[in-house]
PDB file with SEQRES, HELIX, SHEET and CRYST1 records, atoms N, CA, C and O in Angstrom:
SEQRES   1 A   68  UNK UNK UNK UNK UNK UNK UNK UNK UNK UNK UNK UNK UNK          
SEQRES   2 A   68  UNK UNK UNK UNK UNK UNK UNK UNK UNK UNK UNK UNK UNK          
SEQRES   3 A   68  UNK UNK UNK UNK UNK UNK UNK UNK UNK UNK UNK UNK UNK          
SEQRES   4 A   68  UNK UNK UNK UNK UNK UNK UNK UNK UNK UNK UNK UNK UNK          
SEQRES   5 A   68  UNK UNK UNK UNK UNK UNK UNK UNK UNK UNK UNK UNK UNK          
SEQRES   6 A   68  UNK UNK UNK                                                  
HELIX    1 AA1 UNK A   32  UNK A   42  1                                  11    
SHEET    1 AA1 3 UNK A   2  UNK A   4  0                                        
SHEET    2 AA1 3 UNK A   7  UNK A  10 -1                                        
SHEET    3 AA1 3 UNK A  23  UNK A  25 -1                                        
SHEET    1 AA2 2 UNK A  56  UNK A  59  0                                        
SHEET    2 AA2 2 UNK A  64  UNK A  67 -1                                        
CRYST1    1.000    1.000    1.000  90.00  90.00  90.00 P 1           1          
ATOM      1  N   UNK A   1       8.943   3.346  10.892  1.00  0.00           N  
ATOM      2  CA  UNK A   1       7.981   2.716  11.778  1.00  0.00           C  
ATOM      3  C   UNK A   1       7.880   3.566  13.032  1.00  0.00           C  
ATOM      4  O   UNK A   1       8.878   3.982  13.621  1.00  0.00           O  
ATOM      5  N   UNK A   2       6.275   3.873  13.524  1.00  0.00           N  
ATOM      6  CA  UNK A   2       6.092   4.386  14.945  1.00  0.00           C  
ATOM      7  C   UNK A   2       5.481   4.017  15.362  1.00  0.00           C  
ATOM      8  O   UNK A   2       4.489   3.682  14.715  1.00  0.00           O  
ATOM      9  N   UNK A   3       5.532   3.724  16.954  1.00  0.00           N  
ATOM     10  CA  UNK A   3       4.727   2.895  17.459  1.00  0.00           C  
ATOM     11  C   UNK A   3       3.404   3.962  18.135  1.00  0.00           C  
ATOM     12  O   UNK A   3       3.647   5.021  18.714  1.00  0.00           O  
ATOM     13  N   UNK A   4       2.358   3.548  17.964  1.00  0.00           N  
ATOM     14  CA  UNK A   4       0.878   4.311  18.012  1.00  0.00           C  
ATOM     15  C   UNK A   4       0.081   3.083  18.860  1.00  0.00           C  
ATOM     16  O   UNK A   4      -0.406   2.046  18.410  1.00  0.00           O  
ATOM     17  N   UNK A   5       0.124   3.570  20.227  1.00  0.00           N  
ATOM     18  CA  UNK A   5      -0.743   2.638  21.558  1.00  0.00           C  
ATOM     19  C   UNK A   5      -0.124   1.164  20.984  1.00  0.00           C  
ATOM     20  O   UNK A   5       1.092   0.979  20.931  1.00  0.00           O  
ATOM     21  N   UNK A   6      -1.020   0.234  20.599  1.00  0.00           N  
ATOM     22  CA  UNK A   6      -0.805  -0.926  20.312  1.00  0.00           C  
ATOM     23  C   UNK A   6      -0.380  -1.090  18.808  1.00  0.00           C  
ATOM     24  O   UNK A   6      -0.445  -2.197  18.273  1.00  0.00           O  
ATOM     25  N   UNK A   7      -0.127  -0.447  18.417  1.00  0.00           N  
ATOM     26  CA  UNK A   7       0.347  -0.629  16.469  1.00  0.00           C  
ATOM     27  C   UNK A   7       1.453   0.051  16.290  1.00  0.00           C  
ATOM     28  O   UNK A   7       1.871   1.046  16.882  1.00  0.00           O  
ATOM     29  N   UNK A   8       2.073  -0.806  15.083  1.00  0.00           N  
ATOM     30  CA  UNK A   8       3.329   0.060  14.767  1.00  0.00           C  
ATOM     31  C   UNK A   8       3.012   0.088  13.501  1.00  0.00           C  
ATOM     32  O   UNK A   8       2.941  -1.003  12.936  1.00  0.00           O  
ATOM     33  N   UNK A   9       2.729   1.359  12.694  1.00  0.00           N  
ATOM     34  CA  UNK A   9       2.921   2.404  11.936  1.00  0.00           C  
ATOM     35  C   UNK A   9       3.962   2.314  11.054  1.00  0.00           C  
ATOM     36  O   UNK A   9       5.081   2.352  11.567  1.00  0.00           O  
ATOM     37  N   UNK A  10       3.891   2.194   9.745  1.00  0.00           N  
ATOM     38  CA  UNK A  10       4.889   2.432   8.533  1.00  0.00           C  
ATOM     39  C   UNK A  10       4.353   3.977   7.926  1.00  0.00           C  
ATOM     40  O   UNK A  10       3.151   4.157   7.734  1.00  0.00           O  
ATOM     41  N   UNK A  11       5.098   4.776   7.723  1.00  0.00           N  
ATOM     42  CA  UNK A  11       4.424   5.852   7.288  1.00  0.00           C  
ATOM     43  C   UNK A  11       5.224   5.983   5.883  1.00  0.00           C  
ATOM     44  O   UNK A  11       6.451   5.968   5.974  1.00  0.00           O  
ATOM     45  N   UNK A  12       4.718   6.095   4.746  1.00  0.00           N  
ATOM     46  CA  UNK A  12       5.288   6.440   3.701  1.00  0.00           C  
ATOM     47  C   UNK A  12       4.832   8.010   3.340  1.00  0.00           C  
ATOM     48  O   UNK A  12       3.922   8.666   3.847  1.00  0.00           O  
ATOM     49  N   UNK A  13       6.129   8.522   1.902  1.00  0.00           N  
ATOM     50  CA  UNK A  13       5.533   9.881   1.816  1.00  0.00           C  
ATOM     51  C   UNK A  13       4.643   9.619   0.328  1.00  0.00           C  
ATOM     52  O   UNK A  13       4.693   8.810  -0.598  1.00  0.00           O  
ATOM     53  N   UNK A  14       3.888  10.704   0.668  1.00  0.00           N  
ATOM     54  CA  UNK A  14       2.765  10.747  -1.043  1.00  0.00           C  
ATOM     55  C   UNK A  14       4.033  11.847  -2.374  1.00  0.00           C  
ATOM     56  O   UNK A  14       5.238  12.031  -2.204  1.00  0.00           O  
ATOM     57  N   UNK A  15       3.540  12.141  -3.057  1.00  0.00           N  
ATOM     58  CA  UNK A  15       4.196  12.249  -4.139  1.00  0.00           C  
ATOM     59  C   UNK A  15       4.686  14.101  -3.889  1.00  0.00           C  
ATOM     60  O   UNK A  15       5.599  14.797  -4.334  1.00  0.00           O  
ATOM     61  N   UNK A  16       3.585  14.333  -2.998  1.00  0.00           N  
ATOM     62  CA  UNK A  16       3.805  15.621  -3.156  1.00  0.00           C  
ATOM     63  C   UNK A  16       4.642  16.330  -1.728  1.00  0.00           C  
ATOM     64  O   UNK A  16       4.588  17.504  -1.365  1.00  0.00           O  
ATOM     65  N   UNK A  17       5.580  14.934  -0.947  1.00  0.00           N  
ATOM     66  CA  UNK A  17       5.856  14.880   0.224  1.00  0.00           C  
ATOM     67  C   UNK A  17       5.172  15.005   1.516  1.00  0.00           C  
ATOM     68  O   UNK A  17       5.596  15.367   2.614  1.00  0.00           O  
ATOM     69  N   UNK A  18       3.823  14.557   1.064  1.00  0.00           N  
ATOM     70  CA  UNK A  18       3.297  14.574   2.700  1.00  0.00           C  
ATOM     71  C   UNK A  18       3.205  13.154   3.321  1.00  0.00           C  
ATOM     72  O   UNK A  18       2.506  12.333   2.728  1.00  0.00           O  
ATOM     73  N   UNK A  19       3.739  12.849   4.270  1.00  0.00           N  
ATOM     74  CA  UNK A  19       3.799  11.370   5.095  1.00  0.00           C  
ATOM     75  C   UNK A  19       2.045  10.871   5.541  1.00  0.00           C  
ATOM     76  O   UNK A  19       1.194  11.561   6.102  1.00  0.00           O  
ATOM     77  N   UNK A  20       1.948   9.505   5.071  1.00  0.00           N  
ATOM     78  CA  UNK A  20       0.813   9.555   5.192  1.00  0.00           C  
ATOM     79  C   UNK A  20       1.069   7.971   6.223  1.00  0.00           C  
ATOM     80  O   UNK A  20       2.268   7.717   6.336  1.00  0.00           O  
ATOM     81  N   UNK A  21       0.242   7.070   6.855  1.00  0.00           N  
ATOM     82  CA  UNK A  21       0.068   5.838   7.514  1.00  0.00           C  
ATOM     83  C   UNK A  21       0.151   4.845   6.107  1.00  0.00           C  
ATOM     84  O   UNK A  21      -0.716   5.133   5.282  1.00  0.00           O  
ATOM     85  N   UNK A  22       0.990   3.813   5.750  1.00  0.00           N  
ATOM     86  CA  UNK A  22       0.983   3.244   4.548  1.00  0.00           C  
ATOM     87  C   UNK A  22       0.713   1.755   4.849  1.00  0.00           C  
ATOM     88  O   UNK A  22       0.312   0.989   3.972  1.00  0.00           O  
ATOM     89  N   UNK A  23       0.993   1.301   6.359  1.00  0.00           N  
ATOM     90  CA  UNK A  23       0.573   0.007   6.904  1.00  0.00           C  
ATOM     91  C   UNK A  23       0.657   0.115   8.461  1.00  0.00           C  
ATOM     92  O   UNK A  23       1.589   0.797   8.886  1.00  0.00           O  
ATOM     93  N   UNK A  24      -0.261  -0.513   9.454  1.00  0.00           N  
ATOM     94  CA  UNK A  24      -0.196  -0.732  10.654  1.00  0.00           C  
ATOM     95  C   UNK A  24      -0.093  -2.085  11.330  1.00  0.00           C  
ATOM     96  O   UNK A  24      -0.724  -2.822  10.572  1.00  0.00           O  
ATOM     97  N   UNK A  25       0.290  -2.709  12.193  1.00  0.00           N  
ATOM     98  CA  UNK A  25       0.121  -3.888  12.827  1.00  0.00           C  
ATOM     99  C   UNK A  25       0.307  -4.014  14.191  1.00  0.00           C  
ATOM    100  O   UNK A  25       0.599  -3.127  14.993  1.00  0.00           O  
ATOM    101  N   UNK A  26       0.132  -5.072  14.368  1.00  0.00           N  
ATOM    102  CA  UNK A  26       0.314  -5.038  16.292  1.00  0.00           C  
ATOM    103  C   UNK A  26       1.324  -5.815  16.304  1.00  0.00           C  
ATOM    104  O   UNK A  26       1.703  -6.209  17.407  1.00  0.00           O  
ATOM    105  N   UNK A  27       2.264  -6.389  14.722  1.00  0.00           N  
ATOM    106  CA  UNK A  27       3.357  -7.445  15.219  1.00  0.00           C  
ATOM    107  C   UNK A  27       3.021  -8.789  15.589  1.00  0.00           C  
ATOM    108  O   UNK A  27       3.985  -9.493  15.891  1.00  0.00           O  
ATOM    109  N   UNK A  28       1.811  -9.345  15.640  1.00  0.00           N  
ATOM    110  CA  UNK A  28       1.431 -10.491  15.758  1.00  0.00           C  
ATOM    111  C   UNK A  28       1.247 -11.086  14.722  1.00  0.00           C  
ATOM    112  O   UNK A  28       0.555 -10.501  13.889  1.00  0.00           O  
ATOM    113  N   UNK A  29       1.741 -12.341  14.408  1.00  0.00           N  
ATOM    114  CA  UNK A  29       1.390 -13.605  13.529  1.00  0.00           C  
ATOM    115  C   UNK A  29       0.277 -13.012  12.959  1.00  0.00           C  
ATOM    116  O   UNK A  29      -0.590 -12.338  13.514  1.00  0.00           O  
ATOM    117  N   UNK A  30       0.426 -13.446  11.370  1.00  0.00           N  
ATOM    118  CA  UNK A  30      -0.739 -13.296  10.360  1.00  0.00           C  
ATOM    119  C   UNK A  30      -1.186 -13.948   9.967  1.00  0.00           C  
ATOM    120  O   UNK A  30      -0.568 -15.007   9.862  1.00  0.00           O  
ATOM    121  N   UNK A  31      -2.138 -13.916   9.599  1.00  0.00           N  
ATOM    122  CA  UNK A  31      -2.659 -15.124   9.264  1.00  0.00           C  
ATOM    123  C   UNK A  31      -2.290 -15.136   7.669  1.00  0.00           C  
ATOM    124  O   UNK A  31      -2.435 -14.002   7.213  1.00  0.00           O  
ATOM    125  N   UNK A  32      -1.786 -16.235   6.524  1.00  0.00           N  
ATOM    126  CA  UNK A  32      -1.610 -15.776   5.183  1.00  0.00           C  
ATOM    127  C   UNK A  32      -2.719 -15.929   4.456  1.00  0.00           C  
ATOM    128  O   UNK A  32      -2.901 -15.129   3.538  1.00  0.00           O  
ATOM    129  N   UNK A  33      -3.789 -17.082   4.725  1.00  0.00           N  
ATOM    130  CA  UNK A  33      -4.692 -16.743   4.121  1.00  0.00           C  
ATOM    131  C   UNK A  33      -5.815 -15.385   3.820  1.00  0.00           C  
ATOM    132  O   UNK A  33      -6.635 -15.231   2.915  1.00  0.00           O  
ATOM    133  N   UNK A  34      -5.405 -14.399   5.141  1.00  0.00           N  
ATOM    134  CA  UNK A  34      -6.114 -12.846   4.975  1.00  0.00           C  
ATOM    135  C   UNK A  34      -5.764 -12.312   3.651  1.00  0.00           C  
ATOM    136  O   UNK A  34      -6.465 -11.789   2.784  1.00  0.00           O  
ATOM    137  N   UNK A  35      -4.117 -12.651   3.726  1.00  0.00           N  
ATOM    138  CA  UNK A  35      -3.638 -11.699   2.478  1.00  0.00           C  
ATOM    139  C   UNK A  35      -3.922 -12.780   0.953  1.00  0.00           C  
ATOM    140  O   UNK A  35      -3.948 -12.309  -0.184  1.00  0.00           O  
ATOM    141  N   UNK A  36      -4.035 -13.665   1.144  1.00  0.00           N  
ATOM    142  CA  UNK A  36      -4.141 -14.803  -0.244  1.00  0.00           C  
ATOM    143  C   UNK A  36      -5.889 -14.205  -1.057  1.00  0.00           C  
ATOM    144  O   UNK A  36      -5.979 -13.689  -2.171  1.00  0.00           O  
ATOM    145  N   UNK A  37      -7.299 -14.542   0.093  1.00  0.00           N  
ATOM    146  CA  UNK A  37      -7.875 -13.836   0.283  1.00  0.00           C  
ATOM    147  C   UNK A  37      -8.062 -12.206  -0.917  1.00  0.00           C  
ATOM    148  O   UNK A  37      -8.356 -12.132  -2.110  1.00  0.00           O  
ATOM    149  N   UNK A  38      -7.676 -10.957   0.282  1.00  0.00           N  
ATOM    150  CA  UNK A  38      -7.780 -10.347  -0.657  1.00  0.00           C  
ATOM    151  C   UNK A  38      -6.835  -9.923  -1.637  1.00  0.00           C  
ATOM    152  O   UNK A  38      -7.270  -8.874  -2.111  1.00  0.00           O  
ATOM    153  N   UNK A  39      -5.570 -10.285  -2.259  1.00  0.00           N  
ATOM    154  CA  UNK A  39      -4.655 -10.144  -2.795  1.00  0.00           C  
ATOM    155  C   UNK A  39      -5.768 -10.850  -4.512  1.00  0.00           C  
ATOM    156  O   UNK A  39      -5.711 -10.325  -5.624  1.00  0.00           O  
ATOM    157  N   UNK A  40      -6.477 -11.869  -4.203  1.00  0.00           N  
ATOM    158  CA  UNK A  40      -7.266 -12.355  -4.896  1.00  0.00           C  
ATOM    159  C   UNK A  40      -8.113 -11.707  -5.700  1.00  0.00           C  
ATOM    160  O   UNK A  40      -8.008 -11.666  -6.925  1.00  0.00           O  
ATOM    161  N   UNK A  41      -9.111 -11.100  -4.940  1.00  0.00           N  
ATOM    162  CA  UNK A  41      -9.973 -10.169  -4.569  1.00  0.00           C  
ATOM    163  C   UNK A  41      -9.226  -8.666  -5.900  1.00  0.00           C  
ATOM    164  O   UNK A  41      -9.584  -8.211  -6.986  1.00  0.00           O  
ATOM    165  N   UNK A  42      -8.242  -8.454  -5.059  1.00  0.00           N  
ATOM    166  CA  UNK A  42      -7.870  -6.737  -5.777  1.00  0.00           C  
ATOM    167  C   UNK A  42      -7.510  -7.589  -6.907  1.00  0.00           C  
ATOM    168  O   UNK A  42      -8.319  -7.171  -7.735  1.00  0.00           O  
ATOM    169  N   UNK A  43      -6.885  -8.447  -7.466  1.00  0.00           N  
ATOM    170  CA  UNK A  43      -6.803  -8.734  -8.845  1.00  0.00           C  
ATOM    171  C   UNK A  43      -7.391  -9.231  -9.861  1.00  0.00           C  
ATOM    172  O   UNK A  43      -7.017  -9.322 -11.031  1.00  0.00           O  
ATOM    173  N   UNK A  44      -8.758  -9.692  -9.122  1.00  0.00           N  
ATOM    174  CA  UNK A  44      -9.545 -10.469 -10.501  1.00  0.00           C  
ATOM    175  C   UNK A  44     -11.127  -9.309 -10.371  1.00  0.00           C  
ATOM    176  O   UNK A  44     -11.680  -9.011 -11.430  1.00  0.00           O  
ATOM    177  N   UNK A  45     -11.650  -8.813  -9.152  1.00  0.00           N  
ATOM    178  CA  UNK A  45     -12.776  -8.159  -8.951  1.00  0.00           C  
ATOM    179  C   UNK A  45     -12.970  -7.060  -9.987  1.00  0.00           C  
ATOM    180  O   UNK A  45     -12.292  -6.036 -10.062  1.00  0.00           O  
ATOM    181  N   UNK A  46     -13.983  -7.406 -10.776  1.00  0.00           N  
ATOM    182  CA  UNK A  46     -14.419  -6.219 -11.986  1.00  0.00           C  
ATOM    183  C   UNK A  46     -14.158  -4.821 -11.256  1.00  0.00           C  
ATOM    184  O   UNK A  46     -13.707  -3.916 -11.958  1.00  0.00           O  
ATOM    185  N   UNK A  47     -14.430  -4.549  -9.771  1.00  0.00           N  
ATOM    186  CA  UNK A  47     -14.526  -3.272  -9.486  1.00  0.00           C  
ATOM    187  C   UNK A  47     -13.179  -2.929  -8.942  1.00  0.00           C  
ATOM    188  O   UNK A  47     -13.009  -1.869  -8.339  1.00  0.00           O  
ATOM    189  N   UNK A  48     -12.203  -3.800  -9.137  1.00  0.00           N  
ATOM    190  CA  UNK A  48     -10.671  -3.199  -8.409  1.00  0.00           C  
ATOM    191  C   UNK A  48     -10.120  -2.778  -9.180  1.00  0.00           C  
ATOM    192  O   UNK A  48      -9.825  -3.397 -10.202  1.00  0.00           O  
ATOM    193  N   UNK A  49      -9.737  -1.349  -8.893  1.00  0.00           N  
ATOM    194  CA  UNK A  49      -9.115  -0.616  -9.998  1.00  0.00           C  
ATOM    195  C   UNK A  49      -7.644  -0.916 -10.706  1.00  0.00           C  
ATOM    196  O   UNK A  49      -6.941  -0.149 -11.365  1.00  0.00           O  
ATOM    197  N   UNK A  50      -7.366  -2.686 -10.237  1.00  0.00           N  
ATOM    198  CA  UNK A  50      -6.169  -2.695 -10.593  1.00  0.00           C  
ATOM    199  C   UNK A  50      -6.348  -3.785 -11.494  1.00  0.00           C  
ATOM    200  O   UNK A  50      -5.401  -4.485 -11.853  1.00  0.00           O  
ATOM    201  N   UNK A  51      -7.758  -3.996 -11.951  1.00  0.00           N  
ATOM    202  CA  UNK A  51      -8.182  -4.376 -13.487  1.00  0.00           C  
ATOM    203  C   UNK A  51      -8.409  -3.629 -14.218  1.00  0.00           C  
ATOM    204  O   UNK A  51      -8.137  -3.827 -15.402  1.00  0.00           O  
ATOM    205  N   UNK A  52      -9.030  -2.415 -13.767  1.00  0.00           N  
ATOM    206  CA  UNK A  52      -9.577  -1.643 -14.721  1.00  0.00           C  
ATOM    207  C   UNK A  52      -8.560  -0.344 -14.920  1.00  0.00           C  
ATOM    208  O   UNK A  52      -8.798   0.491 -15.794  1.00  0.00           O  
ATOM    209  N   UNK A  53      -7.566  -0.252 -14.162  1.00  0.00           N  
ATOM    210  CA  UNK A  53      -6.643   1.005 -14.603  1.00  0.00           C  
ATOM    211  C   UNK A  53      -5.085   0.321 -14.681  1.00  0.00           C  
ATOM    212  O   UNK A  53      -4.671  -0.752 -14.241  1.00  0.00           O  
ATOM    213  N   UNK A  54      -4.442   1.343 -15.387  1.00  0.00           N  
ATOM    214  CA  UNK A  54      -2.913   0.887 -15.531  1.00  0.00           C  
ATOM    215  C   UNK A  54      -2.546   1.477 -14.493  1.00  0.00           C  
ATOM    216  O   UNK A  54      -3.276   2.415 -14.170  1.00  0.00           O  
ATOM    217  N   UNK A  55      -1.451   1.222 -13.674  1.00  0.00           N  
ATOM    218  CA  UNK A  55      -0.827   2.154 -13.070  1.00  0.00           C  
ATOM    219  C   UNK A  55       0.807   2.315 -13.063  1.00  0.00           C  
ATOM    220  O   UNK A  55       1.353   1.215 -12.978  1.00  0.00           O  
ATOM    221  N   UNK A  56       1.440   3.083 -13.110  1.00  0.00           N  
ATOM    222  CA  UNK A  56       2.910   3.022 -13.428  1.00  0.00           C  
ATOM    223  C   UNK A  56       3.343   4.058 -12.895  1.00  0.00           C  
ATOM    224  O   UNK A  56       2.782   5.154 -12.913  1.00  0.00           O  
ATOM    225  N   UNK A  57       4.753   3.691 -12.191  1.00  0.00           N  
ATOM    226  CA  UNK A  57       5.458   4.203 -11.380  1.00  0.00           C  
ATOM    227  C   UNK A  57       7.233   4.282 -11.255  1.00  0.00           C  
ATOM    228  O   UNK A  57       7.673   3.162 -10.998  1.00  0.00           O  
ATOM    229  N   UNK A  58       8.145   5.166 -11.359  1.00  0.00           N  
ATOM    230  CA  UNK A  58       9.167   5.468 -11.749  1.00  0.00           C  
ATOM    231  C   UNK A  58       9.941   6.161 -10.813  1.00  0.00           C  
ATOM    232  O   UNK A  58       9.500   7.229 -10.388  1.00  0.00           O  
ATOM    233  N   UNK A  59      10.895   5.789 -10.464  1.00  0.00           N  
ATOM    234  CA  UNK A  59      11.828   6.982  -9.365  1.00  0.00           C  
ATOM    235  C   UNK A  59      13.024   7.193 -10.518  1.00  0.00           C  
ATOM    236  O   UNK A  59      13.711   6.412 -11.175  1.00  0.00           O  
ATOM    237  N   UNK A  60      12.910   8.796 -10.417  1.00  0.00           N  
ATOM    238  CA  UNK A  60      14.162   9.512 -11.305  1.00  0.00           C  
ATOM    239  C   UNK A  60      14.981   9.986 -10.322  1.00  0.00           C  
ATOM    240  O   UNK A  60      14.777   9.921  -9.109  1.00  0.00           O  
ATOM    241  N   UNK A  61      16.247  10.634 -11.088  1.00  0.00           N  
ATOM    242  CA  UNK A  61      16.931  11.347 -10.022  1.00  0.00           C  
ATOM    243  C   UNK A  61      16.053  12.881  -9.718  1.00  0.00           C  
ATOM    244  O   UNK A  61      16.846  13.599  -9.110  1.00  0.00           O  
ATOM    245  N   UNK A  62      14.757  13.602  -9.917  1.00  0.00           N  
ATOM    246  CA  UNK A  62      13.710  14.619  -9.689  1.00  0.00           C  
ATOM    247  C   UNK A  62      13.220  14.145  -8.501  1.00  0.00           C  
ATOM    248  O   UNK A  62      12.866  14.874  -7.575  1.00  0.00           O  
ATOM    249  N   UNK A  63      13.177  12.504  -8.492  1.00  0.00           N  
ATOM    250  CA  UNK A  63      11.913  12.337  -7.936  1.00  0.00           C  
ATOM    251  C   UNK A  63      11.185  11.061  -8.403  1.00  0.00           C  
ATOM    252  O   UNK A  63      11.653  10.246  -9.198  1.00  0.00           O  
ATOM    253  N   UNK A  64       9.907  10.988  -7.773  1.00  0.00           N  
ATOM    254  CA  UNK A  64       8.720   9.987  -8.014  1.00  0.00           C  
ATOM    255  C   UNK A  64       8.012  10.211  -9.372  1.00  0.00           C  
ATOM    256  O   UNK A  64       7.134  11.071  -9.297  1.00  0.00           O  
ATOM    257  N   UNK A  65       8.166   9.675 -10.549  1.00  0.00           N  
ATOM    258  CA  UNK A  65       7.460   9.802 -11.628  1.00  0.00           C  
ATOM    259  C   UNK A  65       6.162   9.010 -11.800  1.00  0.00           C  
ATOM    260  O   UNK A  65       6.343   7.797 -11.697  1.00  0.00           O  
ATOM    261  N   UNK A  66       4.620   9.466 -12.086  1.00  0.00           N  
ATOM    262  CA  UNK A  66       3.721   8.099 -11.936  1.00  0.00           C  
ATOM    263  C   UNK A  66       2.903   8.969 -12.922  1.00  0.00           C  
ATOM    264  O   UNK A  66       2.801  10.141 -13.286  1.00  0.00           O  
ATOM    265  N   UNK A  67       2.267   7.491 -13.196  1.00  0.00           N  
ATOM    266  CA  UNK A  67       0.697   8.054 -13.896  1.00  0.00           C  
ATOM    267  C   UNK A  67       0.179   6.625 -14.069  1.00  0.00           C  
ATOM    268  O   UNK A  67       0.624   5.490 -14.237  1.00  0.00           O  
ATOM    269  N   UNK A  68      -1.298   7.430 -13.906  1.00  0.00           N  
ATOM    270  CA  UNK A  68      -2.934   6.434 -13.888  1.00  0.00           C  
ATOM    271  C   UNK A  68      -3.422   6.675 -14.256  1.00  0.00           C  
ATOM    272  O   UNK A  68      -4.507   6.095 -14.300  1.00  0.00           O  
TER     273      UNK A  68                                                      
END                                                                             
């Protein structure tokens, strides 16, 4: 976590080790219905690719194993 003006920053790394912004917030109360909402949304919407693709993901002792 880094804090950036008013947000604090989760930075995760991508596969090929570059750190990218993976979530931000200001730390204030959430609301849960935002995430109920679209959590909804990415799982039933014909166009979210997490109906229409598999995705799978693996940590070895190499490393990050994935494919889509």
């Amino acid at each position: 976590m880094q804090r950036d003006g008013n947000f604090w920053v989760l930075h995760v790394t991508r596969g090929n080790g570059e750190p990218v912004a993976g979530w931000a917030s200001t730390l204030e109360v959430e609301n849960p219905l935002d995430f109920e909402v679209f959590n909804h949304y990415i799982a039933t919407h014909p166009k979210s690719p997490f109906v229409n693709w598999i995705f799978l993901s693996a940590v070895t002792p190499e490393g990050r194993v994935k494919w889509t």
